[in-house]
N, C-alpha and C positions, 0 to 999 in steps of 0.2 A: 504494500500500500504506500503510493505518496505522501509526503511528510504534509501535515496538517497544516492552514494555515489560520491565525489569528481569528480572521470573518467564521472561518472553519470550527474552530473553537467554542469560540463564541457562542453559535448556533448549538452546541452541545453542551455547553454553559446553562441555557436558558432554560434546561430542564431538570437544573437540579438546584434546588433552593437553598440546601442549608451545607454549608460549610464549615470545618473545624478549623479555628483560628488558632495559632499555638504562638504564643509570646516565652521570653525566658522570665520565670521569676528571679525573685528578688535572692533566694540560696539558688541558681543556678539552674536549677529544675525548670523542670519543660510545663509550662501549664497552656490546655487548649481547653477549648470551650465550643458550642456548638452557635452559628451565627447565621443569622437570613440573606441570603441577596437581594430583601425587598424590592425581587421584581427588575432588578436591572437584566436588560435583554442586551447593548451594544458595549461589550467588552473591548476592551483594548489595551489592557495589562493593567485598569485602575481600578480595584474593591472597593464598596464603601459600607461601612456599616454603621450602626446607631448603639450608644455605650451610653451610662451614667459617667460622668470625670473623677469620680470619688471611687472606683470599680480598681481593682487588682489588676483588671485588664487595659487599662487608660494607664495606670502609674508603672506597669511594667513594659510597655510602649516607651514612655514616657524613659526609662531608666535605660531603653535598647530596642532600637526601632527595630530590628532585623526580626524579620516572624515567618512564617507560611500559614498556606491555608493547603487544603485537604476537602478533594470534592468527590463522591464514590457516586457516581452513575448508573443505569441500568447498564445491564451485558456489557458483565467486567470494563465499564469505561470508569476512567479514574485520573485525576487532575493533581498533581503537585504545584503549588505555586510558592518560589523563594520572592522576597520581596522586601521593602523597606516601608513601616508604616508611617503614619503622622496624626495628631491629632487635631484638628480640626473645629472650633466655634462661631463658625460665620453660617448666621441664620439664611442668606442667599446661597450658602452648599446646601445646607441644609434641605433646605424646600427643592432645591435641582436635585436632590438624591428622595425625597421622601416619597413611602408610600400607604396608603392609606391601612391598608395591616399593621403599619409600628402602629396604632395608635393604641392597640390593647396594650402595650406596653409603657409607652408614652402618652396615655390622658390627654396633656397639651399640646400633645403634636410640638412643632418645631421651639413653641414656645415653653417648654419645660424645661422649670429652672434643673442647670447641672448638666444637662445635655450634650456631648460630645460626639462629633462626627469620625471612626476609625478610616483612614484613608488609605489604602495598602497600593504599594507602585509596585509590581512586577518587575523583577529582573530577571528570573528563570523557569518557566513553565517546561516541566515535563508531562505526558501524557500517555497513558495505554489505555489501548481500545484491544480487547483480546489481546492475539497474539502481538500486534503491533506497537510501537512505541514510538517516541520520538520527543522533542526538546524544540520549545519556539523562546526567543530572548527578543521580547516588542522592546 
């Protein structure tokens, strides 16, 4: 099979919602957690997600931006993403990333105090679809 490309991706992106974010903690250990892609469908090596700023997971960003995410697909498709995170408080990201599902989580929507936007830049995407593999760096 031809190596994948990004558009390609993408499109196999859009059907799978929840991703495991892993930052390092604070003793060095690996902590992940399980995260929405509220819905974003036009990938291009930028994640976004939605966090409290007082969360383990904003202050261990915060301590080491360097994290992946982890996406397991129908029929062994499966996504590694290395990446550098950022966090993010500007209520115009905000509203260009939201989607009407955070709101069980966030009440006030974009205006909920303590609200932070997790922003992950892709540097190294690997990828298997069955037997196939392969590696895209947008």
């Amino acid at each position: 099979m031809p190596q994948m490309t990004l558009p390609e991706l993408s499109d196999r992106m859009r059907q799978i919602d929840i991703a495991m974010l892993s930052t390092h903690a604070e003793d060095g250990s690996i902590a992940s957690r399980p995260m929405s892609n509220n819905g974003q469908v036009e990938y291009r090596g930028d994640s976004c997600y939605f966090a409290m700023q007082d969360t383990h997971t904003v202050g261990e960003i915060r301590r080491d931006p360097k994290v992946s995410l982890t996406f397991q697909g129908a029929q062994a498709f499966s996504i590694a993403v290395e990446g550098e995170a950022e966090i993010i408080q500007d209520k115009a990201q905000f509203r260009a990333h939201w989607s009407p599902d955070l709101d069980k989580w966030f009440p006030q929507g974009i205006d909920t105090a303590g609200l932070a936007m997790i922003k992950v830049r892709a540097t190294r995407i690997h990828y298997w679809n069955g037997a196939d593999s392969g590696e895209i760096r947008p």
